[in-house]
Each structure stands twice: as C-alpha cells, then as structure tokens.
N, C-alpha and C positions, 0 to 999 in steps of 0.2 A: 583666549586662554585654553589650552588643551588640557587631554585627560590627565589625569596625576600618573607619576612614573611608583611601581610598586615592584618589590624584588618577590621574584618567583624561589616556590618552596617545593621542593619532589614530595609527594607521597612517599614515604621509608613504607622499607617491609612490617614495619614495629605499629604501623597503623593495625587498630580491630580488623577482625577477619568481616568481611561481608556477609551480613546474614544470609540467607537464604529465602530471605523474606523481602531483600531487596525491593524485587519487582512492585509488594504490596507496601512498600513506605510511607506511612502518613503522609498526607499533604505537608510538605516542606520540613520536612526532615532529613536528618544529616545523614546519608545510609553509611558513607565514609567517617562514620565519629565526630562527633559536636565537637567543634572548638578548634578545629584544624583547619590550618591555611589549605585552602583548596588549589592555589593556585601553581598549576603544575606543567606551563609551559615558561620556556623563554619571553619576557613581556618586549611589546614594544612602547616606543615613546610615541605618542601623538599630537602633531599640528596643524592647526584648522589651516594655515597658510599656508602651505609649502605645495612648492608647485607636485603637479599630476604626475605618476612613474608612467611609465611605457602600457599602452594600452593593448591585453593581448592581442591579437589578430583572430583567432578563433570564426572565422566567416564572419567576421564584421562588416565585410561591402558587400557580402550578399543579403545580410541580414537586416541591411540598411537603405537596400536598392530600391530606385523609382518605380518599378514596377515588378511584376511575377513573375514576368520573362526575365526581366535584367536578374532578380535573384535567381531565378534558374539556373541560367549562364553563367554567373559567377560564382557560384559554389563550386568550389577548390579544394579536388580531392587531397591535395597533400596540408591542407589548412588542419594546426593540431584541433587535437578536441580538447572538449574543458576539461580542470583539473580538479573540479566537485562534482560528481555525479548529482543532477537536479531533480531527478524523477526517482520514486521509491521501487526498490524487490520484495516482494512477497511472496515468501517460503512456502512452500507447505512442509512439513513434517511426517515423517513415517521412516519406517524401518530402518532406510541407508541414511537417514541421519539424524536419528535421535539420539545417539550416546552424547556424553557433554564436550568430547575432544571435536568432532568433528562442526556439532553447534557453535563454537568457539571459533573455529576457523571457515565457518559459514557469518559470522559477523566481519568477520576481519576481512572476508571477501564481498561486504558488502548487503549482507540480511537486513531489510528494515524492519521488516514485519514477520513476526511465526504465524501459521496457517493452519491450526488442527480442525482437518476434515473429520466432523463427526458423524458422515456414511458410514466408517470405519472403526472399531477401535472401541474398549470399552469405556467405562468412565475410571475404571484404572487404571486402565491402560494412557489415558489422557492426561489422570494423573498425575503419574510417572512421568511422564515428557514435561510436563510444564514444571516439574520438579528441577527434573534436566537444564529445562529451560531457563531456570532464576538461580542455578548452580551455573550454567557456562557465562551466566551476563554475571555473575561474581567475578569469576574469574578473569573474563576479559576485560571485565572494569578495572580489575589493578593490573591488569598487561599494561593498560593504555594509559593510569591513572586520572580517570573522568569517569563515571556513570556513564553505563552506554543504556540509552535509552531502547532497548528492544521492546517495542509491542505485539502484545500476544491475542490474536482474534478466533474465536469459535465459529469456525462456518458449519450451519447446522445443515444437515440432511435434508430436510426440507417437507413438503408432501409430495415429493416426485415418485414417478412410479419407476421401481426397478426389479430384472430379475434377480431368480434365487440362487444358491446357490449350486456349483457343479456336484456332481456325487462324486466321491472319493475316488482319488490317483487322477481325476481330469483339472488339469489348474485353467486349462483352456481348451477351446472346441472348435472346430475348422464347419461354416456352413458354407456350401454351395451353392451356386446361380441354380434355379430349377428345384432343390430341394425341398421338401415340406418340411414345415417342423409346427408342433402346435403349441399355444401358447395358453398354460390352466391357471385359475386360481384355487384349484386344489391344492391345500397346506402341505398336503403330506409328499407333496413335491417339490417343497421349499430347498433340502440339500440332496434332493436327487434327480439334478437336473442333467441334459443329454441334446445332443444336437438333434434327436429329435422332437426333445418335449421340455422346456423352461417355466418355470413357474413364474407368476408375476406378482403383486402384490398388491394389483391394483382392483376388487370386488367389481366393480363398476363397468369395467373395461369392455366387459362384454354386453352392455348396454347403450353403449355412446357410439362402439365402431361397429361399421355397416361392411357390406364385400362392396371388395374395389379401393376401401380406405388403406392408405398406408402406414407405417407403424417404422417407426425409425430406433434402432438397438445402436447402444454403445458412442452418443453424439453424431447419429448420422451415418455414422463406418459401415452400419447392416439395415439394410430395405428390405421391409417384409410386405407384401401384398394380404389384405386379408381376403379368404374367400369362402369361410364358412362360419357362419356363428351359432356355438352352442350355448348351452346352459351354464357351462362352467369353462369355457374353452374358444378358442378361434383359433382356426385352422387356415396357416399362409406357407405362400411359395415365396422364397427367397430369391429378393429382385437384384439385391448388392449382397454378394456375402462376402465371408473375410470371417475372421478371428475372435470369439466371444471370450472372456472370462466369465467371473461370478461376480454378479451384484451389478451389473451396466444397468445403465438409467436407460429410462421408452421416453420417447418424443410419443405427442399424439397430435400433431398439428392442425389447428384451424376448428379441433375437437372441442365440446364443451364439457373440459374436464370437473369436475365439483371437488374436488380437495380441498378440506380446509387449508387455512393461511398456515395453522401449528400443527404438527398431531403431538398426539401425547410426548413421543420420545423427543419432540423437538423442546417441548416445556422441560421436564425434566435436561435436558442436555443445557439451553437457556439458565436453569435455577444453579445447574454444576457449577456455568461459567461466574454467578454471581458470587458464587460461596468462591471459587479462584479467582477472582479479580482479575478476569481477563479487559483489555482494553474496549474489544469491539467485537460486533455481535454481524459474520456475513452470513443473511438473512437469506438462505435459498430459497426461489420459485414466488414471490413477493406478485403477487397480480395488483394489489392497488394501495392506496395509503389507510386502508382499516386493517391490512395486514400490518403495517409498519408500530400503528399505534396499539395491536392486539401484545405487541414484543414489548413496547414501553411501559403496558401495563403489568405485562408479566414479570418485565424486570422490578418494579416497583421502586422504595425509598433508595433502600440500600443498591440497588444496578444502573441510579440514575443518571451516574458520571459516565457508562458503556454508553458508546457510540453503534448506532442502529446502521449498517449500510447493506440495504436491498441487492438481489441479485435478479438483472434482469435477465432471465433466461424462457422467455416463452411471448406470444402475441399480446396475450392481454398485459402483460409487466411494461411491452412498447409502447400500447396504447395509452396506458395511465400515466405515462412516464413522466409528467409534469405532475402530478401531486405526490407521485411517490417520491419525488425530488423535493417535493417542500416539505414533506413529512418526516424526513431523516438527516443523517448525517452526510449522506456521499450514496455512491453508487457502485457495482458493481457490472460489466457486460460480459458477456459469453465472451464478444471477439471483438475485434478493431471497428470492423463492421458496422457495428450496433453503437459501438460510439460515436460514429461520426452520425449520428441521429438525435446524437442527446445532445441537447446546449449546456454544458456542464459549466464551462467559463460564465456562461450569461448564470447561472445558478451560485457561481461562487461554490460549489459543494464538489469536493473531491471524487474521482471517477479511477477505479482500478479495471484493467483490460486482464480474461485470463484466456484460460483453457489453450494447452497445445501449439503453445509459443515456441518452444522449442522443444517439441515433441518428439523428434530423432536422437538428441543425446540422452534419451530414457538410456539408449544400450551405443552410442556412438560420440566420441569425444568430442565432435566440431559440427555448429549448423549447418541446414542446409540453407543455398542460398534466400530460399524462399522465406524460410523463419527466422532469418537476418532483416529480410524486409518486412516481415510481421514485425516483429519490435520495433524495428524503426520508425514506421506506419502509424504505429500506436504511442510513440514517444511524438511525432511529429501532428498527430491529432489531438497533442493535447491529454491523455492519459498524465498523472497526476503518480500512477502506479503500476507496474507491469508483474505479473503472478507467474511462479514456476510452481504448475500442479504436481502430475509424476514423474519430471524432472530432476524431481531434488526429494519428493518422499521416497522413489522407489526403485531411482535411476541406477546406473554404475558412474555417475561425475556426477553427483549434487555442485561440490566445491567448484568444478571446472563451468557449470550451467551457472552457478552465479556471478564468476568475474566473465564470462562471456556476457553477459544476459546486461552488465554492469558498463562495458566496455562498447557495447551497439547502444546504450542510451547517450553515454557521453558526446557520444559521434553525432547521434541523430540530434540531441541538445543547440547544437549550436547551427544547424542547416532549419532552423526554424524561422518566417518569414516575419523578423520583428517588428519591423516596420507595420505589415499590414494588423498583425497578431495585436499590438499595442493600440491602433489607431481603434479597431473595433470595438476592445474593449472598454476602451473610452467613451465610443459612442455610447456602448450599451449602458452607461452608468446610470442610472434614473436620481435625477436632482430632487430635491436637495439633498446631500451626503452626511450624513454624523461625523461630524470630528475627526473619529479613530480611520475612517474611509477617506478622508480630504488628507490626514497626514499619510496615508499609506500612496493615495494614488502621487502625491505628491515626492515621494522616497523615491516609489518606482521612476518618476518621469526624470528626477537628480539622479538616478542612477544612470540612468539612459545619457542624456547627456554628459557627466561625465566622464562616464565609462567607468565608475566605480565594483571594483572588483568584491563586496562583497556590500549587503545593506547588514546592521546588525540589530535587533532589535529586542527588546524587554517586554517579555508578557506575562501575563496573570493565569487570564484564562486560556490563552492561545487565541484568542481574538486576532489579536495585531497578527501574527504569525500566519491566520487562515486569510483575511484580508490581502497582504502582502503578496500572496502565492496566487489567490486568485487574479491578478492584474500580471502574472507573469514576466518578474525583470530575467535578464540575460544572467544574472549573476544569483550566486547562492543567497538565501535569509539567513543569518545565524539568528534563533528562537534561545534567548537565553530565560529559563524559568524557575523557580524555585519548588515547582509543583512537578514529582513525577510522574503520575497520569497525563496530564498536561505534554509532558515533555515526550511520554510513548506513542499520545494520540499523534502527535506532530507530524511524525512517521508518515502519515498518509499524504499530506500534502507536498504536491512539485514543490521544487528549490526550496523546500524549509528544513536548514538544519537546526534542529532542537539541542539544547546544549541543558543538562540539569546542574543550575549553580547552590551547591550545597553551604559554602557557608556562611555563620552566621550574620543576618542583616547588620550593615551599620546605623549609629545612632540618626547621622543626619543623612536623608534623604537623597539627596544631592552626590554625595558620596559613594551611598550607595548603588546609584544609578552606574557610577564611572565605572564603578568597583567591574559589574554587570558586562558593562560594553566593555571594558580591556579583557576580563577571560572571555569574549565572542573575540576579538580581534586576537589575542593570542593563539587560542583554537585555530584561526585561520592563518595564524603564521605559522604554525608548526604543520598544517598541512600543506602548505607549499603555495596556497593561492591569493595569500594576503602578502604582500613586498613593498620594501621601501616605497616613497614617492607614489603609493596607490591611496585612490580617491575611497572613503568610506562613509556610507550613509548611516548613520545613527538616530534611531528612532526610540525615544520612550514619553513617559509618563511623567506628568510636575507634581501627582503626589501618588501616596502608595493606594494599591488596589484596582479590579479592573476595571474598562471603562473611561481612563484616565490619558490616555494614550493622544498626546496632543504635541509633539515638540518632534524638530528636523533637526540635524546637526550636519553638517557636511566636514570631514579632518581629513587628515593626510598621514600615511601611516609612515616616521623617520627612522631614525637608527635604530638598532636591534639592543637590548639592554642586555643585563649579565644575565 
C-alpha cells in the first residue's frame, strides 16, 4: 500500500507576513500561520512496487570499481555531476554582503550557514546583520514558499594574538625581505601602527620567544625572524614579506602560549549569541576539551540547544584532537590538510574545512586552478562543509564565490570512491548498534543498492538525520522536522537536506508520518532530482518523539499529480 495521494495548495500572497522573528520560532511552530496547508509543491503518487526509473550515471562505475586504480581510471570527465549539492557553504558575513537583497540571493545561490566573525564588528553592528539575516530568510521563504532553514554561527575571536591597528590613511603596509620592523606591547601603539613598529596584543610574548624564534603574521603570508628581546618589545628582520593590513593574527609555533581558552570579550560575545539565538557557537583556538566544556558552561540553561564546534587552528588543538571530538558537536580545520588527520567519519561528528579556499576571487571573478583543487580535495576528503572567509564578507563576487564554490562540490560529490568509503565505514561501526544506527546503516546500504535517488527521512532531534550523513549515501537525506533549530542545525551535515514541515500534526500517527515523507518527496520533485520510476528510501518512527526511529520503507516514485 503506498503513501496517500494529497492535492497540493500554493502559499497566496494573503498568507501573514513573516515575522522577523522567524529564525527564533518556538519549537514547532507554524512561522507560516497556524492552520494552513503547507503543502506547496506539485505532489507525487507513490508505489512500493513499481519497477526502478533510469539510474543516473553520475560516476557510478567508478564509484563502484574493484579497486582505486580501476576507480581512478574510470572517472569520466564528461560524467554529469549531481543535481543536489551534498556538502554544506558557509558564508561569512561582512560589508559586500550584508544588505538583505544581496543575503537573499546568497541563499538562492546556495548559502547554508551565515558566519559572523566576531574579530570584527560590534555587537551592533552584529546586530544589525542578523537582523538582515531573519529579514532576507523572510523574504526568501515566501519566494520559494517553504521555510528556508538558514543557520546562523558566531565564530568568536578567540585568545589569539593579533596586531593593532594601522594609523590613519594606511589601510595597508608593504614589508620587505631584509627589513626591520619591531613588534611592542605598548597600548598606545594599538592604532598607530607603521611598517616599522606593530603593536601586538599579546603581554606575554616577550617572555615565551627567544632570538632565532620565528613569528608568523597574517596565516603565514609574513616571516619574521626574532632577534632581540626587550622589555616590552622584539625586534625581527623580515624573512617573507608581502602586505600587512590591521588586526592579522601571530602564529607562534611550537611556542608555549598560555592563553586562556575565553577572554573576556569572547564571554560576552558568547552571552550576545545566547540572547540572538544563534544556532552554533565556532569556538576559535580550542587546545583541549576543558576549553569545549568552559563554552557549555557559559552557555548555560537557556544556550543549551547551541551547538559547540572547536576550531582546530594550532599544535596543541591536533594533539587533543580526539577528546576535543568527543567533547563537541563537530569540528572546525584551518585547511584540507589538517582534515585529512581527523577521523571525522569514524567520529560521526561533522567537520567544516576553511581559510582561503577561494582566496583570488576576493578581487577576481574565476578560481585559480589550485583552489578549484582545494575544494575539491576537501569535498573528496570527506568535509561535511566548505567556508568562504573574505570571499564573500569583503570580496567584489560574494554571489559569483558561492555558485562557484557550489558548482566544484557537486562535481567533486560524485568522484568519491564509494565503494571503499562505504566498506570502511562499516567496518568501523562498533557492535552492538541502537536501533536508530541499524535502521540508518541499513537505508544507506537500500540506497546503495538500489540506486535510490534520494533517502527521506523524519526526525525529532536530528538524530536520524546526523546518523544518516555520517555513513555517507551517494544520494541526498531529505531531514523533514518540525523543530526549527533542529532543521538550521541540519545545515552542517554532508547530504542532509533539512526541510521545516510546519503544519499542524495529524490526529493519527500513521498519517502523519505519510503526511511528512510526501512533502520530502515532493521537495525533491520540484527540484528536479526525485522522477518517475526512482527508488526511495523512507525512514521514520512507529510513534511520536525522539528516539523512536525504527522502520525502512523502500516505494517507487509514479505519475505526477495536479
């Protein structure tokens, strides 16, 4: 018996305007107005019988091949790529595109996540953008009529050490190889700094580094040799130089820096995101898991549903890198590099790759080849999420970096070796399984063999939906939920698309489930990747609540209704 056939109703203009408050909607409330059919695409009919449609090609024989070599070899440049992008973008925010026209069409090109870096920027100034930011997911919610789940993360500043600012009319400073420049922690050279004297912010600094130590400005771009230490000063010849602005971060490598895990402005910035219901808290400069739990605490009752993800950007954040994994929600790395160090799939806990991915279209319309293979690299290792820093806060193409940025995942998506990718992760499962883990590995392994073009599945917590993502199918999850946190968190995990089904529950149970999985299979007919005669995995729950998640359904997607 298949799903019940239900006639689809358009959202009218005459629907409530969308709060502005969107983003903070009660748990399972209707931000589209109580009592309104939500159902806003073309429906299709569904039968469990009917034979399989046409199974795309997408690198299937190389994705499928006896060995790394034979995949090697058979990957087929003219092979299409997929038609759901499976790995998440993550925006940052600033200047060139925080008005609400351009956030609008930074969704529509594919935004998962907004990024306010709080290096920068007041707290009303942050404000004001996440104002921006619950104004344009209004608006693009009734473009597209569905809740678009945009999640919104505070990356704090961190305890990193950076310089001060330039003095007035310098927005930038040119050092050269050979050059001196000295580096003070006297205050009163915080905004009058000069190629050749920068302030730093770090007290300490001139305690830890010895002459001979090197000092790395701006991610590595400027090498400074130290070769004298003062009292309040050290004095280096410039080993790499190149192009400084105001505020670039110091590496002090191999150094034993003492920074607390918070400083003050990171607490307060933390408490800001609590009172704006930001989704997720990226935790800069994170060295172990008493850092992780110093954030849980600060967040308390009320910030307990923010998700904690570490940023591994130093030695010691590598070295602890297994409890600061068990300690949080997911991870953050500097670069591709550093992920291919983390066992993130054996962790099941999501992994975003950032910094200077596409670092040329700051000022140039198309990558270079090289950070075409960064993304790729990073889609193909497994990243979960790929980040455009000043690409899109302070580029001239945000919009153009995102469907590029969008358009290199797709591609790298499907040259992924699923054969071996699937087999390991099997191995690594440690028996015995819960329930909710035996129905999911079990979906993914129906999906595999079918060739089922999409799994759809019903969750509470996002449980089912993280589980899912973590065993990696070839094909999208549609996450249908009734909880909007829930549905923004979703955001971070590979191939989970999150879908926020607003209206109200039906009486019986049962029903309701169907209700659930036809707008996930509609969602996916109206985006072009769910078709006739395609295989679909349906995964939920036999009663309400999370936890519950015990039942496989295998149908077949038929004719298209009115």
């Amino acid at each position: 018996m298949g799903l019940s056939h239900t006639t689809c109703q358009q959202v009218s203009d005459s629907v409530p305007k969308l709060s502005t408050e969107l983003h903070k909607c009660p748990l399972g409330a209707d931000p589209l107005g109580q009592g309104r059919d939500q159902c806003m695409f073309p429906m299709l009919q569904i039968h469990p019988e009917q034979p399989p449609g046409t199974v795309a090609k997408m690198q299937l024989g190389a994705a499928y091949a006896d060995t790394l070599i034979d995949h090697m070899c058979q990957l087929d440049i003219n092979s299409e790529a997929s038609q759901e992008r499976l790995t998440s973008i993550v925006c940052t925010i600033g200047p060139a595109c925080k008005e609400v026209a351009i956030l609008e069409q930074m969704m529509e090109a594919g935004m998962n996540v907004a990024r306010l870096n709080f290096s920068h920027g007041t707290h009303e100034y942050h404000a004001g953008t996440i104002a921006n930011l619950r104004t344009a997911v209004m608006n693009y919610s009734r473009k597209i009529n569905r809740v678009y789940p945009l999640a919104i993360a505070l990356d704090t500043k961190g305890p990193e050490i950076r310089t001060g600012l330039l003095a007035a009319g310098s927005s930038e400073v040119v050092m050269e190889v050979g050059e001196e420049v000295k580096l003070t922690t006297d205050k009163s050279f915080f905004n009058h700094g000069t190629k050749e004297c920068l302030y730093v912010d770090y007290e300490n600094i001139v305690k830890i580094v010895r002459p001979g130590d090197k000092i790395f400005v701006d991610d590595g771009l400027i090498s400074l040799l130290a070769k004298e230490i003062g009292s309040n000063y050290i004095l280096c010849t410039v080993e790499n130089g190149g192009t400084i602005g105001s505020q670039k971060g110091i590496n002090l490598p191999g150094l034993p820096v003492d920074l607390p895990a918070l400083s003050d402005k990171d607490k307060e910035d933390i408490l800001f995101g609590v009172e704006h219901d930001v989704d997720m808290i990226f935790a800069s400069f994170i060295r172990d898991a008493a850092g992780v739990e110093e954030i849980r605490a600060l967040l308390g009752v009320k910030g307990r549903g923010i998700l904690i993800i570490p940023k591994i950007e130093n030695h010691q954040g590598v070295k602890n890198i297994d409890e600061i994994i068990a300690a949080s929600e997911g991870i953050m790395v500097a670069r591709g590099d550093l992920g291919i160090e983390i066992p993130s799939e054996k962790a099941g806990k999501p992994v975003i790759c950032a910094t200077q991915m596409l670092e040329s279209m700051v000022s140039k319309p198309r990558p270079t080849r090289a950070e075409s293979t960064d993304v790729a690299n990073a889609v193909l290792d497994g990243a979960d999420c790929v980040m455009l820093s000043g690409e899109s806060a302070k580029g001239s193409y945000p919009l153009v970096c995102v469907r590029t940025m969008g358009n290199i995942c797709r591609e790298a998506e499907m040259a992924v070796y699923q054969k071996q990718l699937s087999s390991e992760l099997n191995f690594k499962t440690i028996l015995p399984v819960t329930p909710t883990r035996a129905i999911a590995i079990a979906a993914v392994e129906a999906a595999s063999k079918l060739g089922a073009t999409a799994i759809i599945a019903s969750t509470t917590s996002g449980t089912t939906g993280h589980i899912l993502s973590s065993y990696r199918p070839r094909c999208p999850v549609i996450c249908v939920t009734r909880y909007p946190k829930v549905a923004r968190q979703l955001q971070l995990y590979r191939n989970a698309v999150p879908l926020l089904y607003i209206t109200p529950p039906e009486p019986d149970w049962l029903k309701d489930v169907d209700a659930r999985m036809q707008f996930g299979i509609t969602y996916g007919r109206t985006r072009g990747f769910i078709n006739q005669g395609d295989a679909l995995i349906l995964v939920s729950g036999w009663r309400a609540g999370a936890g519950f998640t015990n039942t496989l359904r295998v149908v077949y997607a038929s004719g298209e209704g009115v």
